[in-house]
Structure formats: structure tokens, C-alpha cells
C-alpha positions as CSV (number, residue, x, y, z in Angstrom):
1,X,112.8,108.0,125.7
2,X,111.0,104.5,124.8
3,X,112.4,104.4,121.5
4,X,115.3,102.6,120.4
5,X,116.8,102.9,117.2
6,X,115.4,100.0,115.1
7,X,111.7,101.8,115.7
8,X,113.3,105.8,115.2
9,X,114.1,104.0,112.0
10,X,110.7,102.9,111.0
11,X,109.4,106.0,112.0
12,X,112.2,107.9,109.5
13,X,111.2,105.2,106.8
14,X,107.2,106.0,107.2
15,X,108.2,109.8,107.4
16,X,110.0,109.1,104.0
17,X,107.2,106.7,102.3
18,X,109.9,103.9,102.2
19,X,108.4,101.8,104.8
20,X,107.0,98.2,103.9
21,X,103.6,96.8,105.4
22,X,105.2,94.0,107.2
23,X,107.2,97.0,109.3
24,X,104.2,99.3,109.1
25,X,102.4,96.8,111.2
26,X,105.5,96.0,113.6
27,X,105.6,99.7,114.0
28,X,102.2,99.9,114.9
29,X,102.0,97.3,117.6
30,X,104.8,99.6,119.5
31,X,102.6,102.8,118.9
32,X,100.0,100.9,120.9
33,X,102.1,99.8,123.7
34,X,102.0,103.3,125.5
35,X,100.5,107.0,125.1
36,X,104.4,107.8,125.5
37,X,105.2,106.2,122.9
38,X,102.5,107.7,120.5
39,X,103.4,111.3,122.1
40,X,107.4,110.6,120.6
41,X,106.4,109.3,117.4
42,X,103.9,112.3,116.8
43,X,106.5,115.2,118.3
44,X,109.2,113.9,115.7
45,X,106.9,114.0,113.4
46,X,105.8,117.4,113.8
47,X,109.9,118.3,113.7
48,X,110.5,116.3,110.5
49,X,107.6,117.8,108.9
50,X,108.9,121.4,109.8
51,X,112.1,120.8,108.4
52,X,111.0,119.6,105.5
53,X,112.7,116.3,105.7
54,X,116.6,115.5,105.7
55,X,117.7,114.1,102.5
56,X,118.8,110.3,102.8
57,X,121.7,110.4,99.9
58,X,123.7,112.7,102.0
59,X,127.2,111.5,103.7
60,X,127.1,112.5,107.3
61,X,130.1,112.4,109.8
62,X,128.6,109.8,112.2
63,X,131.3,110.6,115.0
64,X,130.7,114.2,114.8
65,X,127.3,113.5,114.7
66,X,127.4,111.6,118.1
67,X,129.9,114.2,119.2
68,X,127.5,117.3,118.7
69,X,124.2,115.0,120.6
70,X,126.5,114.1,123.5
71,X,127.6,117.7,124.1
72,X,124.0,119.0,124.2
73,X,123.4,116.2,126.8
74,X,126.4,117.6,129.1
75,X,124.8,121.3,128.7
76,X,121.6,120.2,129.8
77,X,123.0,118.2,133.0
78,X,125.0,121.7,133.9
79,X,122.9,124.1,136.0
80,X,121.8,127.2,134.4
81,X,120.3,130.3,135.5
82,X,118.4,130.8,132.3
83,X,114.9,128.4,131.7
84,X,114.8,127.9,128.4
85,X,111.6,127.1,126.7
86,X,109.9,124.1,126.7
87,X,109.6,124.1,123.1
88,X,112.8,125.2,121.9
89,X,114.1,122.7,124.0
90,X,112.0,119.7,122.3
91,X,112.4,121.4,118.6
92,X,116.5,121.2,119.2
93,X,116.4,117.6,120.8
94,X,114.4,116.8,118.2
95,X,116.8,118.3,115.2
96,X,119.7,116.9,116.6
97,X,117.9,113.6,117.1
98,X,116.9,113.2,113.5
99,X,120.5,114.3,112.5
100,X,121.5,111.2,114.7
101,X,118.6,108.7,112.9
102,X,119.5,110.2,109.4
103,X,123.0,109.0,110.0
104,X,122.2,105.7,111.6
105,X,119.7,105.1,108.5
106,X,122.1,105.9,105.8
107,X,124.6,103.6,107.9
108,X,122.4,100.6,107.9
109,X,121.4,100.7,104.5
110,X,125.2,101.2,103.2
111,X,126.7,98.8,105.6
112,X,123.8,96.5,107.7
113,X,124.3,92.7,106.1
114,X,121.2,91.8,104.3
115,X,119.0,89.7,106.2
116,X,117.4,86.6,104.3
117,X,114.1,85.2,104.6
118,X,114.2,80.8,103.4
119,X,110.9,79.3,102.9
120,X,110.0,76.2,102.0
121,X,106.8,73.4,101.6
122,X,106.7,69.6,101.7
123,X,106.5,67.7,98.4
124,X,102.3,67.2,98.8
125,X,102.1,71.0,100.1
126,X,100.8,74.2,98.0
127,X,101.3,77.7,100.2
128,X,101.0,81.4,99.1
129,X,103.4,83.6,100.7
130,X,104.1,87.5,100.0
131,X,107.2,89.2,99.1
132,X,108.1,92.6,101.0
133,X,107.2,94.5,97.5
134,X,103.9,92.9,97.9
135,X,104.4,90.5,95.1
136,X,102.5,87.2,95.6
137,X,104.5,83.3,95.4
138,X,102.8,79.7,95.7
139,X,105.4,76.9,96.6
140,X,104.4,73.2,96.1
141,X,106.4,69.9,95.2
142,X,109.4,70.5,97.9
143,X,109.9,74.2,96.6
144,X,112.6,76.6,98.2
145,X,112.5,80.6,98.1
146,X,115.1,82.4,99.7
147,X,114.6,86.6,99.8
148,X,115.8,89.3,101.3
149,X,113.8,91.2,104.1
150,X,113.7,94.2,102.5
151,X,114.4,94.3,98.5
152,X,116.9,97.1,97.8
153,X,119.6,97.6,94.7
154,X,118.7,98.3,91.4
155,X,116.8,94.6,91.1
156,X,114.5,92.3,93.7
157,X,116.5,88.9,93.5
158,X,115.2,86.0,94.6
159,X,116.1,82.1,94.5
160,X,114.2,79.2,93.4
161,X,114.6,75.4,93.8
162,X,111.8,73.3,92.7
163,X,108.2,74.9,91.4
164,X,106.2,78.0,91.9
165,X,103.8,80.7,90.6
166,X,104.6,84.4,91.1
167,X,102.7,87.5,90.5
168,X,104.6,89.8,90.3
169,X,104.1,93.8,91.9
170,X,104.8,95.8,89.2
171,X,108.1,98.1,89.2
172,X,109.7,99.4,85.9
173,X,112.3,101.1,88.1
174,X,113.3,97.6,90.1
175,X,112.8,94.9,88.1
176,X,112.2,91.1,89.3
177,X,114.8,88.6,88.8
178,X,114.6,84.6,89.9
179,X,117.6,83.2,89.8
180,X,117.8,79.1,89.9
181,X,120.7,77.0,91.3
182,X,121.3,75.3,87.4
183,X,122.4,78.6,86.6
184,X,118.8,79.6,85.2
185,X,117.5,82.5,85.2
186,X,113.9,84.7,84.6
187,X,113.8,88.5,84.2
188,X,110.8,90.3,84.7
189,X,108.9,93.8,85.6
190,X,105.2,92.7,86.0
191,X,103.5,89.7,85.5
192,X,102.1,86.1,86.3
193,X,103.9,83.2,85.4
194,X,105.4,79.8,86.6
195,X,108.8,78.5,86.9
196,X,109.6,74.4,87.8
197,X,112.9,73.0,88.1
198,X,113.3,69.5,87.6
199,X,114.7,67.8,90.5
200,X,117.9,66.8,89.0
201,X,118.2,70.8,87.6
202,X,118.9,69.1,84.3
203,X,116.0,71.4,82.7
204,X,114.0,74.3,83.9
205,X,110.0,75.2,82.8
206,X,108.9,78.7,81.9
207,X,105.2,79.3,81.6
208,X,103.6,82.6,81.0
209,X,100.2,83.2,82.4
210,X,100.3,87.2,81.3
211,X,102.6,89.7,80.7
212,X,106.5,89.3,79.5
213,X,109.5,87.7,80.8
214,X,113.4,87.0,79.7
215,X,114.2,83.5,80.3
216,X,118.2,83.1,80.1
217,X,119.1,79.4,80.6
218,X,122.8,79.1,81.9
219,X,122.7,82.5,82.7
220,X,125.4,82.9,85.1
221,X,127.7,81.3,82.2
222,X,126.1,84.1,80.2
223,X,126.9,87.1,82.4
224,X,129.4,88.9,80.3
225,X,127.0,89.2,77.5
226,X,124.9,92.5,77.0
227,X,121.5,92.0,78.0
228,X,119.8,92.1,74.4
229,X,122.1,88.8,73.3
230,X,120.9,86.7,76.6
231,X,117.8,85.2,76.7
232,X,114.4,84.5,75.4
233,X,111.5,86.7,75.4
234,X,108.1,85.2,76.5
235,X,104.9,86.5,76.2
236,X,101.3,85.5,77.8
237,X,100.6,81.9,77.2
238,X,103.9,80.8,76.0
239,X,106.3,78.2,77.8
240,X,109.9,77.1,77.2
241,X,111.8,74.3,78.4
242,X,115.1,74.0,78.6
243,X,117.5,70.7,78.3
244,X,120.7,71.0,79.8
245,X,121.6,67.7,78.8
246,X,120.8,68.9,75.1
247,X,121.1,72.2,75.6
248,X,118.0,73.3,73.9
249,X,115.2,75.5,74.0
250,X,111.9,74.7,73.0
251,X,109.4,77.4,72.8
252,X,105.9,77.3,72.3
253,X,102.5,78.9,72.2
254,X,99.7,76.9,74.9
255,X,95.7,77.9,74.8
256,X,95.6,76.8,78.6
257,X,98.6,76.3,80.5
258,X,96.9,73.4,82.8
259,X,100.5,73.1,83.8
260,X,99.6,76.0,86.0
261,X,95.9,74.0,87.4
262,X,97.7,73.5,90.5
263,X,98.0,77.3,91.5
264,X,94.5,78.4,89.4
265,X,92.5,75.2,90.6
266,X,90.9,74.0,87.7
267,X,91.2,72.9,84.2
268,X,91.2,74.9,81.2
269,X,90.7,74.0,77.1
270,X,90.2,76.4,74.2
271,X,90.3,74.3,70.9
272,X,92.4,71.5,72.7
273,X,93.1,68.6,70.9
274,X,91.4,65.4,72.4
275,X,94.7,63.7,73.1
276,X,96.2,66.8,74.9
277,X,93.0,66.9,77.2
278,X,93.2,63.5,78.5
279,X,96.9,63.8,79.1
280,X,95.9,67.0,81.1
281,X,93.3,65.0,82.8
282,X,95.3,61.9,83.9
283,X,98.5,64.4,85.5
284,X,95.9,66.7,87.2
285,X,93.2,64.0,88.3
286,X,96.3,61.2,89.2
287,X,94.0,58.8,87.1
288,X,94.7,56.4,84.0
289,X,93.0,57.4,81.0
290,X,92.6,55.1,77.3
291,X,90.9,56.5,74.3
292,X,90.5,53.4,72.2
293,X,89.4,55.4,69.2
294,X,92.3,57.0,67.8
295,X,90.9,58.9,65.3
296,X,89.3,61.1,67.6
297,X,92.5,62.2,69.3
298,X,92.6,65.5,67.3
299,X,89.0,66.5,67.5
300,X,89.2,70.3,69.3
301,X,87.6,70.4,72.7
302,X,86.9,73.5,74.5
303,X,85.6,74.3,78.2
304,X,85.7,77.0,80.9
305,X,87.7,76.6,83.9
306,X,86.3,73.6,85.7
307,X,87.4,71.5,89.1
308,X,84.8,68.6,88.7
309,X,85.3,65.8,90.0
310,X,87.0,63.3,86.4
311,X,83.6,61.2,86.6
312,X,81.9,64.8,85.4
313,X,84.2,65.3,83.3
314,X,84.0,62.8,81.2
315,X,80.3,62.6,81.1
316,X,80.5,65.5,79.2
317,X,83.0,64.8,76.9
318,X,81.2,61.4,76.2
319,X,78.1,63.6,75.1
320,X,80.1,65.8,73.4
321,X,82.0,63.1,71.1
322,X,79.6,60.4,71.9
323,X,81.9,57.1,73.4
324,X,81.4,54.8,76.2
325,X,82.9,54.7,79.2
326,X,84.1,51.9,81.2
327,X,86.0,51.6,84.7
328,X,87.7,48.1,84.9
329,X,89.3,49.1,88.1
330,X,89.2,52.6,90.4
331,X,91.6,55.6,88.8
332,X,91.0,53.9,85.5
333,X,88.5,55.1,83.1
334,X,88.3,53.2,79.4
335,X,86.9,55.5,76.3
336,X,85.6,53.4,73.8
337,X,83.9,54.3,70.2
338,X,83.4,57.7,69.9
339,X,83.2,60.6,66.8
340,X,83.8,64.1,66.0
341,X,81.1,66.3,66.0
């Protein structure tokens, strides 16, 4: 047989529906190594599916287990006047076989260590990576995920240090969890949103993008509490910060979230206040920006998602609100005049 056990258990976890796309395609590549290899995977198949599957909660007796496969072996290797079948022969190797992998499986999930996947980007880098549930996470600014391989327990835990985006898979049965090394912590079942940590942990960032999450500052001070006392519930386009100097929790609502550009790649305003738009536009464009006229600063400004370069930009907002732009040096721009429509 070309099978060891790590790929009899793949081929128990794809029986079984459990298995993840990461070992679907390891599992694959073997298949395609050898017809002999196809030829085992498709006969224990055939038994499994004529059994009707062996329940995975069971509690086998390993040794006997063994015991009973290593005993058939000595039978076989004894000569015998009586041919037995081809077929029976294959159906009982095949039986005791999966009474063997349902053993080593419930074994390895009971017992195995978890394994744990770290990633991590430079400070100037942005990457998307993808979780085993198939949940989706950019890094940037120096940020740190560590997850397991394979997300088991009644929650998928994960740990953050520095920023990211998620989007979440959706899983009302295991919910999501990002836990931070202040003690932070983000609860969630489905949904896009952003967490940054400051670099001295002294306050965390929540921002909502869609859907609903718990965000439980301090939480594993908090841990003897009942869930419904920790935390704050956020829904689509709120954020919270929290001080830990202070701390305290601001919440608010935001019409954009440009805090997230960096992941969605572009700019967005819906009845933004001027001031708010050129502070958005001087952190995402790494420019210097003066309105002279401050009694514009409140008019409302709204446009799609846009990724222009800033000299587009504020072309159209000097047509919209009709000031004059000056650039006494490069990166700076100087608004001058200017009124509400």
C-alpha cells in the first residue's frame, strides 16, 4: 500500500466533507502521482460508502484495534488450503482498515498538538492571505497573524499585532474571535471590518465595513464576566477606539471609513465635511494640505470611490467650491478663497 496515514486521513476527512481546500489540493497532487494510488483511494471509497460511514464521536480501543489488523496479517501469511475471494478479501482489509484510520483520526484530533501558521508583512507592505475556513485577511504596517492549520473548537481564534482587514466566512455555529496582545479583543460571526493596534498597544481601532462585531477592550481582564456584560456592539460603518491610558471608549458613526482606503483602494465621501476630506486626503495621499478659508471647512462634500492622483482631486473640489490652488513646494498644495455652494 502507497498510502501512509497522514493521506488515509485526508481521504477519511473528504469521505466525511470535513476536509479544507488547502488539504483537498495536497490530497490531489498524491492522487496524481500513480494509478495505484487513485486505485486505493477509489476501493476505500467504495468500502466507506457501503458501510455507510463510521461515526467520528465514537471511543475506539486503539490497541485492540491494532491487535485485531495485525492478526488478520498473521492469517494471511499462514498457508491455507481454501482461496478465498478476491473481493471478500479487499472488503475485510478494507473494514478493518478504516476501523484502524477511524481510530488514528479520532486520536489526532483529541490528542495531535495544534499546529500554528505566523505570518507577517514589512511596515511599507499590504498582502491578502486566506484563512483555512476560507475567510480572507490583508496585513500592512508590520502586521502579525498567527492561526491554527486547521480551525477546530467551538471558536476560530486568531492573533493580531499591528493592522488588518478581515472578511470573514460566515459560521453561526463557530464564531470568529481576534484576540490582540493588549488584552483586546473582537467577536464576530460574519463580516468585513478592520482592526489596528497602535504600536505601543496603548489603544486598539475597530472599524466596521458591514455586518456586526463585539469589541471587548481588556478582555482577558474581563473573562469572568457573562458575555452580554463584556463588550461593545458595532454595526456597519461604526468605529471605536479605545485608550488604555484613559481607559475609554469612543464610539462613533463614519459615512466612509477612508481609514479602510488602504485595503479598498480609493477614497470615499458621502456628506463629508470639507475639513474631514482634506485630513483624509493629506494621510492617504502623504501630502500637506491648507485651506486658508475657514469658513468653508464644514461645507458637505460627497464623491464615489476614487484613486486619482491628489492633483485630480483637487481640481474638482476647486470647481466644486470655487478656490485657488497653489503649490509652493512638491507634497504641498495651498487652498485659498473659496465658497459653499
Amino acid at each position: 500500500m502507497q498510502a501512509n496515514d497522514n493521506y488515509i486521513l485526508l481521504l477519511h476527512k473528504r469521505f466525511t466533507g470535513a476536509i479544507t481546500p488547502e488539504e483537498s489540493a495536497v490530497l490531489q497532487q498524491w492522487l496524481g502521482e500513480s494509478a495505484e494510488n487513485k486505485q486505493f483511494a477509489a476501493e476505500l471509497e467504495d468500502v466507506w460508502q457501503k458501510s455507510a460511514g463510521y461515526s467520528k464521536t465514537f471511543s475506539p480501543d486503539l490497541d485492540a484495534a491494532f491487535l485485531q489488523v495485525q492478526s488478520a496479517i498473521r492469517k494471511d501469511e499462514q498457508p491455507r488450503s481454501k482461496v478465498v475471494p478476491f473481493s471478500r478479501q479487499l472488503l475485510r482489509w478494507a473494514a478493518a482498515l478504516a476501523l484502524v484510520l477511524s481510530a488514528v483520526w479520532v486520536y489526532r484530533q483529541s490528542d495531535a498538538p495544534v499546529q500554528m501558521v505566523s505570518v507577517q508583512v514589512s511596515d511599507q507592505d499590504k498582502r491578502l492571505f486566506l484563512l483555512p475556513d476560507g475567510s480572507k485577511v490583508w496585513l500592512r504596517h508590520s502586521g502579525k497573524l498567527e492561526y491554527p492549520e486547521v480551525f477546530s473548537g467551538p471558536k476560530r481564534k486568531v492573533a493580531l499585532s499591528g493592522e488588518a482587514y478581515f472578511e470573514v466566512a460566515h459560521d453561526p455555529g463557530q464564531p470568529f474571535e481576534v484576540d490582540m496582545p493588549n488584552g483586546d479583543r473582537v467577536e464576530v460571526l460574519g463580516t468585513q471590518f478592520g482592526v489596528r493596534v497602535a504600536g505601543d498597544q496603548l489603544s486598539t481601532d475597530v472599524f466596521v465595513r458591514s455586518g456586526k462585531v463585539r469589541f471587548t477592550p481588556e478582555a482577558t481582564e474581563r473573562s469572568n464576566l457573562p458575555a452580554s456584560a463584556r463588550g461593545t456592539v458595532l454595526t456597519a460603518r461604526q468605529k471605536a477606539t479605545y485608550n488604555r491610558s484613559t481607559r475609554r471608549l469612543l464610539v462613533h458613526n463614519s459615512t466612509n471609513l477612508n481609514e479602510l482606503a488602504w485595503q479598498s483602494g480609493g477614497l470615499e465621501f458621502v456628506k463629508t465635511p470639507l475639513a474631514e476630506v482634506i485630513a483624509d486626503l493629506q494621510q492617504y495621499y502623504k501630502v500637506k494640505i491648507t485651506l486658508q478659508n475657514t469658513g468653508i471647512s464644514q461645507c458637505e462634500y460627497t464623491s464615489p470611490l476614487t484613486n486619482r492622483p491628489i492633483e485630480k482631486v483637487l481640481e474638482n473640489l476647486a470647481l466644486t467650491y470655487q478656490f485657488r490652488i497653489t503649490t509652493p513646494e512638491p507634497g504641498v498644495y495651498l487652498l485659498t478663497g473659496g465658497t459653499c455652494q
